[in-house]
C-alpha positions in Angstrom: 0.0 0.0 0.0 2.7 2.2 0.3 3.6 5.2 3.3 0.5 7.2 4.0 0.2 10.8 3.2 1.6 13.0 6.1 -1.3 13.6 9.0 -2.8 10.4 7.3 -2.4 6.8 8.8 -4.1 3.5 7.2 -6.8 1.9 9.1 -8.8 -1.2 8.3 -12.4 -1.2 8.3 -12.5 -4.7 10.2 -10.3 -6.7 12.3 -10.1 -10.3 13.9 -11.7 -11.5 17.1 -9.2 -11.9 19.5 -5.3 -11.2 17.9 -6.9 -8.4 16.2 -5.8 -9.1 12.4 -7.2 -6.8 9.8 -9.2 -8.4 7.9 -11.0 -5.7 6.5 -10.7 -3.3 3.4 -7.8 -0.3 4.4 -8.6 3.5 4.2 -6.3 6.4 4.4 -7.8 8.6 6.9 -6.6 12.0 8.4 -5.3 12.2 11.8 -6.8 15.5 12.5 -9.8 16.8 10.6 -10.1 20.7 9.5 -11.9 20.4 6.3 -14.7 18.8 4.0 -12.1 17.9 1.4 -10.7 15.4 4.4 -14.0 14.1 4.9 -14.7 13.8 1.3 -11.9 12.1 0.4 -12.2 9.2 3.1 -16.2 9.0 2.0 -14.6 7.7 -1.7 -12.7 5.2 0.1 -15.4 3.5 1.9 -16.8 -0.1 0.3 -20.2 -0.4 -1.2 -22.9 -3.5 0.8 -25.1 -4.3 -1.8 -28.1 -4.4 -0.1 -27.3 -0.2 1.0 -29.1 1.5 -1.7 -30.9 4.9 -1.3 -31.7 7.4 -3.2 -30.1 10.1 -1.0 -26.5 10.6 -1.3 -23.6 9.3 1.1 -23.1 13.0 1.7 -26.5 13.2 2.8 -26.9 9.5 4.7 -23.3 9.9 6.6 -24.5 13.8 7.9 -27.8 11.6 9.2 -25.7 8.9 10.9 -23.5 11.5 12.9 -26.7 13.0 13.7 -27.8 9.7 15.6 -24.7 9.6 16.8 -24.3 12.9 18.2 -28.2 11.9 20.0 -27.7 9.0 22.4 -26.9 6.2 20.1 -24.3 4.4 21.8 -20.4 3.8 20.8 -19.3 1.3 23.3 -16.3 -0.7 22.8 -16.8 -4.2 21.5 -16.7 -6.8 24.6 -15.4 -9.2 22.9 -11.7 -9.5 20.6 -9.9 -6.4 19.8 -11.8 -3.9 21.9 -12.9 -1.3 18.5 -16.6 0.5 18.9 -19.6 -0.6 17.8 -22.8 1.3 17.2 -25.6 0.2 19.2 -29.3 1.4 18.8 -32.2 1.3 21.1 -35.7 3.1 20.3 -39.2 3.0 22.3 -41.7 1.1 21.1 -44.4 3.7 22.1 -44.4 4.8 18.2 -44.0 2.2 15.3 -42.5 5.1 13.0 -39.4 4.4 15.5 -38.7 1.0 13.4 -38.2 3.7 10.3 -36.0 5.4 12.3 -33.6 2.8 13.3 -33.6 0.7 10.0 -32.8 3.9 8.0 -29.8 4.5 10.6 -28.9 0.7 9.8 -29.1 2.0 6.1 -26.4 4.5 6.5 -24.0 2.8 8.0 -24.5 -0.2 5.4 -23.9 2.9 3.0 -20.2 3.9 4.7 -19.8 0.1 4.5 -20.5 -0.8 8.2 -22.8 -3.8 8.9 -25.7 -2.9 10.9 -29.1 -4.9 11.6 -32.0 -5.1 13.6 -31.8 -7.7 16.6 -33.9 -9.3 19.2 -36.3 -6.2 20.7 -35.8 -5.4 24.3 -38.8 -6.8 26.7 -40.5 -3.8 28.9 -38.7 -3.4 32.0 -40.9 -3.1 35.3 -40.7 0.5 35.2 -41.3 1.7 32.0 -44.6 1.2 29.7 -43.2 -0.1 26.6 -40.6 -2.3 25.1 -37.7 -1.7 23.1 -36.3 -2.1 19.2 -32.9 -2.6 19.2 -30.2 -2.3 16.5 -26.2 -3.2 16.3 -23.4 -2.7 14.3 -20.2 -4.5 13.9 -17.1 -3.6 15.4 -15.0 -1.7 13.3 -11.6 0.2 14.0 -13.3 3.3 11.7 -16.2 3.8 14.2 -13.3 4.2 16.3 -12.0 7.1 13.9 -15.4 8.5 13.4 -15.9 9.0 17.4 -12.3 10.4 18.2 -11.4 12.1 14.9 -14.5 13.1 12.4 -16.5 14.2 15.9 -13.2 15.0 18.2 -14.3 12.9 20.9 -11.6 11.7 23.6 -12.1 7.8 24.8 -14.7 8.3 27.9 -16.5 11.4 26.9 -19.7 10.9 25.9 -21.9 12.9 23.1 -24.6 13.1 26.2 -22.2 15.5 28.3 -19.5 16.1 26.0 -19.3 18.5 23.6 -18.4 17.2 20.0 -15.5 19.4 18.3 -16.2 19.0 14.3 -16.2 22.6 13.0 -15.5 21.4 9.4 -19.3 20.9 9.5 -19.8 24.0 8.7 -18.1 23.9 5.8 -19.5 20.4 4.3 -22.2 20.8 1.3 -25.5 21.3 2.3 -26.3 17.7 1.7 -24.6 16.5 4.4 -26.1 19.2 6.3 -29.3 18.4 5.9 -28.8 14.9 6.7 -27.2 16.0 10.2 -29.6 18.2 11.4 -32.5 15.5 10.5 -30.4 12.7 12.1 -30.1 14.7 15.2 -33.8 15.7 15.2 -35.0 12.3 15.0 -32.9 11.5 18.0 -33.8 14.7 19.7 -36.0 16.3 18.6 -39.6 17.3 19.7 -42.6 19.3 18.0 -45.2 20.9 20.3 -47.8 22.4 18.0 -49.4 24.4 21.2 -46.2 26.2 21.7 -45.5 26.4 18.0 -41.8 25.4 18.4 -39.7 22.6 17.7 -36.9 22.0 20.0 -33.4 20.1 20.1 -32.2 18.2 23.0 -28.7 18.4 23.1 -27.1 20.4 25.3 -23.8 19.9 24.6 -23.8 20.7 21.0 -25.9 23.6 20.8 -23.5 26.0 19.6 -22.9 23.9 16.8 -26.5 23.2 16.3 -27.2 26.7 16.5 -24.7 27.8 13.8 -25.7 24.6 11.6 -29.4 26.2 11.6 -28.5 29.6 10.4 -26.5 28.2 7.9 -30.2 27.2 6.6 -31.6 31.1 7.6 -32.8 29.7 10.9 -32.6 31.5 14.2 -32.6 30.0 17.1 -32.2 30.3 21.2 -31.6 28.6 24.4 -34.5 27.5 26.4 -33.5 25.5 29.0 -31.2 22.8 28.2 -32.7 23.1 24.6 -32.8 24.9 21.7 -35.5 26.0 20.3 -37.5 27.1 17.4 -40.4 29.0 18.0 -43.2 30.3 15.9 -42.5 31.8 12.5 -38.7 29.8 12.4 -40.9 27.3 13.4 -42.8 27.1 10.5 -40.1 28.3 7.9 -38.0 25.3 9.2 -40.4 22.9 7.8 -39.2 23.7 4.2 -35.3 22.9 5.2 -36.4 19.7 6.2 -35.9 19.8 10.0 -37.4 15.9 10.1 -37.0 13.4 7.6 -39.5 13.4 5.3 -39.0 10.3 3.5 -39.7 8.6 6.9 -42.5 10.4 8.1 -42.4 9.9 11.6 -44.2 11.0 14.8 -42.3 14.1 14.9 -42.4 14.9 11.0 -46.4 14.6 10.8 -46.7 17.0 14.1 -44.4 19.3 12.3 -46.1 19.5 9.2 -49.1 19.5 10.9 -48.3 22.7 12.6 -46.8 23.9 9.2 -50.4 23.4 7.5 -52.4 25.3 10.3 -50.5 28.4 10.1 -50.1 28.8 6.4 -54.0 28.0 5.9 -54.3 30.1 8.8 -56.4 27.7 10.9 -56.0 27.1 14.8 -56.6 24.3 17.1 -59.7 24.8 18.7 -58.7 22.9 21.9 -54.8 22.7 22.4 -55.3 20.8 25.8 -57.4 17.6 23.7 -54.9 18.5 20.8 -52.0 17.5 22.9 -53.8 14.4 23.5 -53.5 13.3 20.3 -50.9 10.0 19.4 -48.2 12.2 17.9 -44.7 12.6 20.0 -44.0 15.6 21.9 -40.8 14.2 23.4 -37.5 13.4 22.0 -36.3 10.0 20.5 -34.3 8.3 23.7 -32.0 6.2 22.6 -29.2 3.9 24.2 -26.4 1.6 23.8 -26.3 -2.4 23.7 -25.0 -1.7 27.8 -29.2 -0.5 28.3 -30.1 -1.3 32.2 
C-alpha cells in the first residue's frame, strides 16, 4: 500500500476476534480533521454493501448517521476480541415510526460500508410502559475514527455530556447538512404544535446546532437545556427539512401538521385535547447495547 500521506495513517475497516488481524478493506484517513475535502476524500474510500441502496446521497446519509450519533446512540467498545466501537441502537416502542427510524440509521452505515441490523427487541422493563427495538453494528476500528477524529471525541466522553468538536461541518455541502440536522432531530428532537416550536435536546452541542441552523436562515435560542425554534422559524424550518420526510415519523407529521395550520391560517380549537392526540412531543431516547 505504500507510506501514508503526512497527518494520514491506514486503518482497516474490520479486524479479527481476538489477535486483532485486519481483515478488512484499508482506508487512508486523516489524523486530525479541518476540512470537508478530508472528509470527502475518506467517504470515496469507503466499500459499497449491496443491499445499501438509497436514493439520498452518502453525503446526505453519513450527515444523518453523525446526527444519531451525536443523539444518544451508543459507541461502546466491543466486549469481545480487539476492543474497537460498535454502534448500538435502542428506540421505544411507544411509536412504530421508530422501526423507520432505526432501520434507516442501519441503512447509512450499510452505505459507509458498516454492517448494521435489527436484533432481538428489548422486553419492557418493570418500570417503563413499553418495550424496546434494538439495532447493532459491527465492530470496526473506523467507528473508532469516526468518534475520536471526524467528531473530536476523547475515549470516555460521551456525546450526552460532552461537547463534539467538528467545525468542518460548517463547511461540508448542504447535503450533508441536511442529513445531520435530520439525524439529530429524529434522535432529539420534539414538536409541540401548542407552543409552535420545535426544540433540540442536546445540550452539549448547541453552539454547533445553533450555527448549523443559520446556515439554513434559521434563528434560534436557548431554552433551558434546549434549543429551540419557536413560531415563525418554526414554520419556515419545515421547508429545510428539519425531520426526515422520506420517513414520516411522529415528529415529521406534528411538524407538518403545525406547518399546514398556520399557512391555511387555521388554529386548534382545543390545544389541551390536541396535545392528547398519538403524535410525539418528546424526544427520540435512545441507548447503547450496555441499556439497564
Amino acid at each position: 500500500m505504500g507510506v501514508p500521506r503526512n497527518g494520514c495513517r491506514w486503518l482497516t475497516m474490520e479486524c479479527s476476534h481476538g489477535y486483532g488481524i485486519p481483515t478488512g478493506a484499508f482506508l487512508e484517513v486523516p489524523l486530525q480533521v479541518d476540512s470537508w475535502n478530508q472528509i470527502a476524500g475518506t467517504l470515496e474510500q469507503l466499500p459499497h454493501l449491496e443491499e445499501a441502496s438509497s436514493h439520498h446521497s452518502r453525503e446526505y446519509l453519513f450527515g444523518f448517521l453523525l446526527g444519531i450519533l451525536m443523539g444518544d446512540a451508543a459507541k461502546t467498545k466491543s466486549k469481545h476480541g480487539a476492543s474497537h466501537r460498535h454502534i448500538g441502537l435502542v428506540l421505544s416502542k411507544k411509536y412504530d415510526t421508530n422501526v423507520l427510524i432505526g432501520d434507516f440509521s442501519s441503512l447509512c452505515a450499510r452505505r459507509v460500508g458498516l454492517r448494521m441490523h435489527r436484533i432481538e427487541d428489548f422486553p419492557r422493563p418493570k418500570n417503563k410502559p413499553n418495550g424496546f427495538y434494538a439495532w447493532v453494528s459491527q465492530a470496526s476500528p473506523f467507528i473508532d475514527w469516526i468518534y475520536n477524529i471526524a467528531l473530536g471525541l476523547k475515549d470516555g466522553e460521551l456525546t450526552t455530556y460532552d461537547s463534539v468538536h467538528a467545525d468542518w461541518m460548517l463547511l461540508a455541502p448542504r447535503e450533508f447538512r441536511v442529513g445531520l440536522i435530520q439525524g439529530t432531530a429524529e434522535s432529539d428532537g420534539s414538536v409541540s404544535i401548542a407552543s409552535q416550536t420545535v426544540e433540540f435536546w442536546v445540550d452539549p452541542h448547541r453552539d454547533l446546532l445553533e450555527k448549523l441552523l443559520a446556515l439554513e436562515g434559521l434563528k434560534a435560542f436557548r431554552n433551558r437545556q434546549a434549543l429551540a425554534i419557536t413560531k415563525s422559524q418554526a414554520i419556515a424550518s419545515f421547508a429545510v427539512p428539519i425531520f426526515n420526510p422520506t420517513l414520516r415519523t411522529v415528529r415529521y407529521k406534528r411538524h407538518e401538521l403545525m406547518a399546514t395550520a398556520q399557512k391555511t391560517g387555521q388554529r386548534e380549537s382545543n390545544p389541551r385535547k390536541s396535545s392528547k392526540r398519538n403524535l410525539d412531543s418528546g424526544p427520540t431516547r435512545t441507548f447503547g447495547s450496555d441499556y439497564r
